[in-house]
Every structure is written in C-alpha cells, then in structure tokens.
N, C-alpha and C positions, 0 to 999 in steps of 0.2 A: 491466441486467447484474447478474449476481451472483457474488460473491465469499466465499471462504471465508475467515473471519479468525481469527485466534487472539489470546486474552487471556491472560496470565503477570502475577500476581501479581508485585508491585512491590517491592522490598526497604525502600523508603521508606516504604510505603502505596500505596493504589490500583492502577493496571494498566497494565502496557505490551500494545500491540496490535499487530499488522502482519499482512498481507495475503501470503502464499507466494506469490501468483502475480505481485505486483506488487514486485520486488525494491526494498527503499528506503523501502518505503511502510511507515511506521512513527509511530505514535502513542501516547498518555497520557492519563490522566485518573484523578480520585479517585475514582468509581465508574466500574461497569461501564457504566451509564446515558450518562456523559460520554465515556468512554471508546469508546462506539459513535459518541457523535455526533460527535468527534471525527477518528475513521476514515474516517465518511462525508466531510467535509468533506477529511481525507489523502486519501480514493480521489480524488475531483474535480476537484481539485490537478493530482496524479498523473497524470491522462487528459487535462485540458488542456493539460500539461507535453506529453504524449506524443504529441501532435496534432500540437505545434509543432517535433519530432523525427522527422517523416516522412520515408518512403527513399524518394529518387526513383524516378520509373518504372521507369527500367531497374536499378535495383542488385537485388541480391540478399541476404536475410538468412537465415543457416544457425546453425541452436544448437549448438555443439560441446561435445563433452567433449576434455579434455586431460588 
C-alpha cells in the first residue's frame, strides 16, 4: 500500500508527520529519517487497529458531510 504523508517542522525541533488518509495517524521524530520510520511503524498500528474494527456483513458505511 501506499500512503501519502506529510512532515511539518516541529516548534521544538525535528517533525511531526501524519497520514491525510488515515485520520489519527500521527507521528514524530528528530529527523526526517526517524520521523519516516516512525510513520511506518503509526501506519501498521493503524491497519491492525483497523482490521479489528470491521463492519459486519450486512451494515453499511456512508462518509457524510454535515
């Protein structure tokens, strides 16, 4: 799979990162370097998490705007 991520300079130092497609999925690190491996390791997380939040067969899931 792939994922598009985004890196924002840190106010501290180093980067916060997060994933737009993956709401939540949010990571850090002191370089860019760490700060990738670290994402990988949030996406992974994340889709494991996501497995274990499966809709049963018969429900239905709709994205709304309100």
């Amino acid at each position: 799979m792939k994922f598009k991520v985004v890196f924002e300079p840190s106010g501290e130092g180093g980067y916060t990162v997060y994933v737009p497609s993956l709401p939540g999925c949010i990571s850090a690190g002191d370089t860019l370097e760490e700060a990738l491996a670290n994402i990988r390791e949030a996406i992974s997380l994340y889709l494991e998490e996501d497995e274990l939040l499966q809709v049963p067969e018969k429900a239905s899931v709709m994205e709304i705007v309100a």
